[in-house]
N, C-alpha and C positions, 0 to 999 in steps of 0.2 A: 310260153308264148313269145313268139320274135317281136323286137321293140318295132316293128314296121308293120304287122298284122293289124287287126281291125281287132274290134270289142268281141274279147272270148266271154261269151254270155256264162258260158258253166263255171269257169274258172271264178268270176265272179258272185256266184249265186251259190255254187257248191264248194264255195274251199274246206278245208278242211279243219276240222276243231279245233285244234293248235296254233291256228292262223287267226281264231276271229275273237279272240281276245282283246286287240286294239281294238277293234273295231266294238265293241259291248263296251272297254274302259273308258273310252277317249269319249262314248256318247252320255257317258252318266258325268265324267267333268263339264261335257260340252253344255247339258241340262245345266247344269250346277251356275257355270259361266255365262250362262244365256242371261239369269235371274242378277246380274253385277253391272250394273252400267260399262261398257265397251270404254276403254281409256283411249277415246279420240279428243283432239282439242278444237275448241273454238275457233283459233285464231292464229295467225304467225308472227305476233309482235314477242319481241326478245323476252318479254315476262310473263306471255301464255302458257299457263299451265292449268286451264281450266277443262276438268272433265263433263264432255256430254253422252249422252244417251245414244247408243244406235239400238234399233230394232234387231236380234237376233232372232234366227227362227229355227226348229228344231232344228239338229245338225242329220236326221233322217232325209233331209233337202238334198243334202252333199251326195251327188251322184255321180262317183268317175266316169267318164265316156271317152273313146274312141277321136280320135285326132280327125280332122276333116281337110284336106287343104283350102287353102285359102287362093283362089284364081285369078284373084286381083291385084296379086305383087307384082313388081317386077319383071322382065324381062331381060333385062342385062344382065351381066356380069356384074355382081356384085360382095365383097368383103365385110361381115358384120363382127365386129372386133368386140371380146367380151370378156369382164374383170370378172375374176371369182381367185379365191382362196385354194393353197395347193392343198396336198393330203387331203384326197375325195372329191370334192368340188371340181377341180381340175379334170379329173376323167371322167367324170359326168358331163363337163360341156363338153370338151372333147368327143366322146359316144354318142354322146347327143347330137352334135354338131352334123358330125358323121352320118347321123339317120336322120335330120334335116337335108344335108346337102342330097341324099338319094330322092327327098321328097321333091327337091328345088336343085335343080344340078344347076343352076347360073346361082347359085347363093354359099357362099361357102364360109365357117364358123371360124375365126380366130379368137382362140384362149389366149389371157395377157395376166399374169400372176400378181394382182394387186389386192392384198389382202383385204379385207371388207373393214378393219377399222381405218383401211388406211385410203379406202378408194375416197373419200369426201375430201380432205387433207389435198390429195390431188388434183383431184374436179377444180377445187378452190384456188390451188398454188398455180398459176399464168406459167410461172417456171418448168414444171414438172414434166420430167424426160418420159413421164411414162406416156404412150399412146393413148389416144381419146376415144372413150371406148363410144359406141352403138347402144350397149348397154349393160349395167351390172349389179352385183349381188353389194347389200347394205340390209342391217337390222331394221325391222319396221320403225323402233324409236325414234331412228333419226329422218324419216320424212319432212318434221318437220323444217328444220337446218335444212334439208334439201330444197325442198319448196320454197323457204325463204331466199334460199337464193338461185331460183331460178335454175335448179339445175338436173330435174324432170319432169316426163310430160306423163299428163292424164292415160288412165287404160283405154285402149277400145273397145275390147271387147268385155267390157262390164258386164255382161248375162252371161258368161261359160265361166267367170272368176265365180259369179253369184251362184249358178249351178254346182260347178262342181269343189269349189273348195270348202272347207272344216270353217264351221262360225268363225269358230277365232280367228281363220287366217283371213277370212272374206271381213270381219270387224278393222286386222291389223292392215287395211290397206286403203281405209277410209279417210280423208281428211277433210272433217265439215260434211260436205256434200261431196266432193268429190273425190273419185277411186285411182291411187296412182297404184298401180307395177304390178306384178302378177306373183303373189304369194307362192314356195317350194318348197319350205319342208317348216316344220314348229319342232321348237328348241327350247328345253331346259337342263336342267343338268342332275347330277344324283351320285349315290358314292357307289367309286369300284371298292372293290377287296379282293385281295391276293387270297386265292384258294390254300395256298400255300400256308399262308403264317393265321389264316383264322379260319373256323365254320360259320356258316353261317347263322346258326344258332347262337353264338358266341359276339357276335358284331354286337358294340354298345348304343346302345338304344337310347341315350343324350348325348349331347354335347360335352353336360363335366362328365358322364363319365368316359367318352373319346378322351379328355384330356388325360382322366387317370389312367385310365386304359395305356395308352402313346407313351407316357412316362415311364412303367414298366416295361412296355418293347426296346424301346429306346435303350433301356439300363440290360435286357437281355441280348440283346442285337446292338452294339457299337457298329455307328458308322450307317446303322438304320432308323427309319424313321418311322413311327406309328400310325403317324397321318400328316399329310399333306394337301393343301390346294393352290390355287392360284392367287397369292396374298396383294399380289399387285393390281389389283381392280374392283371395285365396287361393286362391282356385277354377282360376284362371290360373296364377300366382305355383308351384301345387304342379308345372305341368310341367316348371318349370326345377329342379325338386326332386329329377326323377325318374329320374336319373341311375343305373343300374346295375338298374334296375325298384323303385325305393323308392318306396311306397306312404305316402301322408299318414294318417295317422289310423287305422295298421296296427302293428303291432310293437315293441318297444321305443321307449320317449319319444317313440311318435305319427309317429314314423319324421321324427320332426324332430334328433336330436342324433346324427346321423352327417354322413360328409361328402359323400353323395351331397347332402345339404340344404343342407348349408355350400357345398358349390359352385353350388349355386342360387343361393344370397344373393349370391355372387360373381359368378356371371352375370348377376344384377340390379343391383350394383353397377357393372359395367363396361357396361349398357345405359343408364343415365346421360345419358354422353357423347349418345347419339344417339336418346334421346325428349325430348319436349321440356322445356325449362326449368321449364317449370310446370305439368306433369304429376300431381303429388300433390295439384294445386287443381281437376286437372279432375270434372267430372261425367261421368256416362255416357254422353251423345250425345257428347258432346268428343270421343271413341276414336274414334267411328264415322263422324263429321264428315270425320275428316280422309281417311280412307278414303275413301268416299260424293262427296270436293269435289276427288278427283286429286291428294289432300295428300300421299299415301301408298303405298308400294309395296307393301307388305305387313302385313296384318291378321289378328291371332287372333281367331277370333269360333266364334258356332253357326250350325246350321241356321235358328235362328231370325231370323237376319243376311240370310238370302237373298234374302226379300222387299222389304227395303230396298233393297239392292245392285240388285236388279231393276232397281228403280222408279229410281233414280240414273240408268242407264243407262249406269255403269261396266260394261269390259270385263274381266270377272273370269274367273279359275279358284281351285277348289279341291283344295287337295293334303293329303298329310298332314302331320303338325309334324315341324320339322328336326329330326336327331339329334345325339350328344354326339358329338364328337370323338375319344372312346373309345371307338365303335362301340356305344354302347348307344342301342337306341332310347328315344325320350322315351314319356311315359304321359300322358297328359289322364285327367280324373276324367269318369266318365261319370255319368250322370243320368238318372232316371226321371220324367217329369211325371205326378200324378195326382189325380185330382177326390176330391175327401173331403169326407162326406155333415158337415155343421156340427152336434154333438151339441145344439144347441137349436134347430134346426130344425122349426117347426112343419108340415112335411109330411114327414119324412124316408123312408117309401115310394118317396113320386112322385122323390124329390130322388136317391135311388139309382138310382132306374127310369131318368131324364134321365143321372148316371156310366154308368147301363151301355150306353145306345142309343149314348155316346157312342165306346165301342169298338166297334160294329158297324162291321162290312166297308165301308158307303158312308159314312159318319161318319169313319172309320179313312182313306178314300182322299180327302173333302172337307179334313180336318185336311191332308193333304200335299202336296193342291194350293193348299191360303192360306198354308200358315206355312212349307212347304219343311221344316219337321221331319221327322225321321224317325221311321215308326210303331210302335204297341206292338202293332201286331196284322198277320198275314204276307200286307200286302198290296202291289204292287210301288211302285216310287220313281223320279222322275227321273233318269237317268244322271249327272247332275249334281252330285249328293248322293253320289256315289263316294269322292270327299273325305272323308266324314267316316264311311262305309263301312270304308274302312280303316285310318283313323284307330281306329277302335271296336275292333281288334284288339288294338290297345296302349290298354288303358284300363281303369279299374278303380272300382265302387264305393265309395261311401263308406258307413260304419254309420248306422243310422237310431238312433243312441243318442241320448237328451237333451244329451250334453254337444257335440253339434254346435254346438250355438249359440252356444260358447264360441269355438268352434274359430274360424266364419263371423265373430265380432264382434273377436278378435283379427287376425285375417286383415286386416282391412280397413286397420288402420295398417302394415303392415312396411314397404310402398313408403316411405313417408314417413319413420318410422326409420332405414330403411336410407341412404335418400340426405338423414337431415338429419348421417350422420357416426356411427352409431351402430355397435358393434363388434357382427359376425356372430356369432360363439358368445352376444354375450351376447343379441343381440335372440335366436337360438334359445330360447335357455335361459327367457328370460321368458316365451315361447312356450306352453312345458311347464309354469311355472308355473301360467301362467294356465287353460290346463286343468284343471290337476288341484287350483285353488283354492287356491295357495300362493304368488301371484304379492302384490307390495308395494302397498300403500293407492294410492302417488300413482300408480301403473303402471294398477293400476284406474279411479281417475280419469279417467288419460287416454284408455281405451278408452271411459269412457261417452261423455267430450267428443266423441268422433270420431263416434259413434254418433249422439249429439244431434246433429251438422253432418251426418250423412249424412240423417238422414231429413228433414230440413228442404230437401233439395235438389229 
């Protein structure tokens, strides 16, 4: 169906068996997540981290539909300038843009390649060469930081987000009472594996035994690596955390000073031995590199990895994350992508009109044939993406409080901490400090230092 046609009634009602997998998976998580109180906050002062309750209703409500134009925009000539992320995202707006502008020929879409951890950093820095966007892509997490400072506006069209998006992404767009940005695609992550060097029969089903596992790769393959992920961020870092179902940025001390967390840090510890030497020097293709070059057996990544992998023509599958030894399964932090209308946007009408075509049903299925994401609205998925389908069972949102940002800017050194020798309770404990803004001057320091070398990379 062309992304410019109307609502193909059959297409939707009659897909075929192979296709409606997501669609059966994602509705027995969605049950599961309805029964969990929605991690919205309170309030936007720098130490809200308080979870409330939203009403979720069955995720059978979610009903893709057909785009409508909108005959109340504009009339002039007008330029809606829009951040997103390269590798996928970028030719999504792009194609998108494209089948906007044939809807609206005085409107026309500019992509501006500002990665999404980096678009807030911007928004915030007065300096910043990049162009101001109309509107753009950011994790739902960070809502809050955004809201506190003023830097988007509420949706309009709250009834076709409430229609047609997936609970969770209609929950991850709430803050309080009110609904900012229009949910695109849900994001967790899961492990690849090289066809190549395992079966999948054969894939270790914990954690110690990945380590054991990696250790003899390692010793058979010099110069390879058993398993890999991304050591440089908490985002990853929280599933070896999540041992007994302990949730990061939930409960007592942030659900950092127990020993489901302490045994994370121990399993990061003893993963050492078998990533590489200079692993806390790498950058973010570095992780991906060695997957993508046959370096690697096994990779923690997202959906948004896929098209990479593709394009490699590595022979991969996806499964879901190993378990603990204890028989508890592990938890990945899940994620919500979504377009937030820029609160000084000089067209901000038309700028929501483009968030919200961009959850329509052909928009919704364009998004998951470029980026292999998976969608915020109930429309079918590559059997391939089963991986991270089941993964999404064990997984759990983060708050969209302001003090995320603490959370995400702390996160980024532990790897480093940890393996320059530093003692597990106490890197915890600084942890919690540093959240709740009681952490030591030169400890501070060193998270801005880390911060300065990250963005300059």
């Amino acid at each position: 169906m062309d992304v410019n046609t109307g609502f193909d009634f059959f297409t939707r009602h009659c897909a075929k068996e192979d296709h409606m997998k997501y669609k059966r998976s994602v509705s027995v998580f969605l049950a599961v997540l309805a029964l969990i109180p929605a991690m919205m906050t309170a309030g936007c002062s720098e130490e809200s981290h308080i979870i409330t309750q939203h009403t979720s209703r069955p995720d059978g409500t979610a009903t893709s539909k057909p785009y409508a134009t909108n005959i109340s925009l504009t009339k002039d000539d007008i330029t809606l300038t829009v951040w997103e992320s390269k590798d996928g995202p970028d030719e999504f707006i792009r194609k998108a843009g494209d089948s906007f502008h044939k809807l609206y020929p005085n409107i026309t879409i500019e992509y501006v390649n500002v990665e999404i951890p980096d678009a807030i950093i911007n928004l915030k820095d007065k300096n910043s060469t990049a162009k101001r966007p109309d509107l753009f892509a950011s994790p739902c997490d960070m809502a809050g930081e955004l809201i506190a400072n003023d830097l988007i506006l509420p949706t309009i069209d709250t009834s076709f987000v409430n229609t047609v998006a997936m609970t969770s992404a209609r929950d991850s767009v709430m803050y309080g009472d009110t609904m900012y940005g229009y949910p695109v695609s849900c994001e967790t992550y899961a492990l690849f594996y090289n066809k190549k060097f395992v079966d999948l029969n054969d894939i270790p089903s914990t954690w110690e035994g990945m380590i054991g596992w990696s250790k003899g790769f390692n010793t058979l393959y010099p110069g390879k690596y058993g398993f890999i992920f991304h050591a440089d961020t908490v985002y990853y870092l929280a599933m070896l955390m999540s041992r007994d179902g302990n949730k990061l940025m939930s409960g007592k001390d942030y659900g950092l000073l127990n020993e489901s967390a302490k045994y994370g840090m121990d399993l990061l510890g003893q993963m050492k031995e078998i990533l590489p030497q200079n692993v806390t020097d790498f950058e973010y293709d570095d992780y991906d590199n060695l997957f993508l070059n046959g370096e690697a057996a096994f990779l923690v990544n997202g959906p948004w990895f896929v098209s990479k992998a593709d394009a490699s023509g590595v022979d991969y599958g996806i499964v879901n994350l190993p378990s603990f030894e204890s028989g508890s399964n592990t938890y990945s932090i899940a994620g919500v992508r979504v377009m937030y209308v820029y609160s000084k946007s000089e067209h901000p009408k038309e700028a929501d009109e483009f968030a919200r075509y961009l959850l329509s049903e052909d928009m919704q299925r364009l998004r998951v044939k470029i980026t292999g994401t998976l969608p915020a609205a109930n429309v079918d998925i590559d059997e391939k993406l089963d991986g991270f389908v089941d993964q999404l069972t064990f997984s759990y949102a983060l708050p969209n409080t302001p003090l995320m940002a603490r959370f995400w800017e702390y996160g980024i050194t532990v790897t480093k901490n940890v393996y320059a020798g530093k003692d597990l309770d106490e890197e915890l404990k600084d942890y919690v400090d540093y959240l709740n803004g009681t952490d030591a001057p030169d400890n501070e320091s060193n998270i801005t230092d880390s911060l300065d070398s990250s963005n300059t990379e």
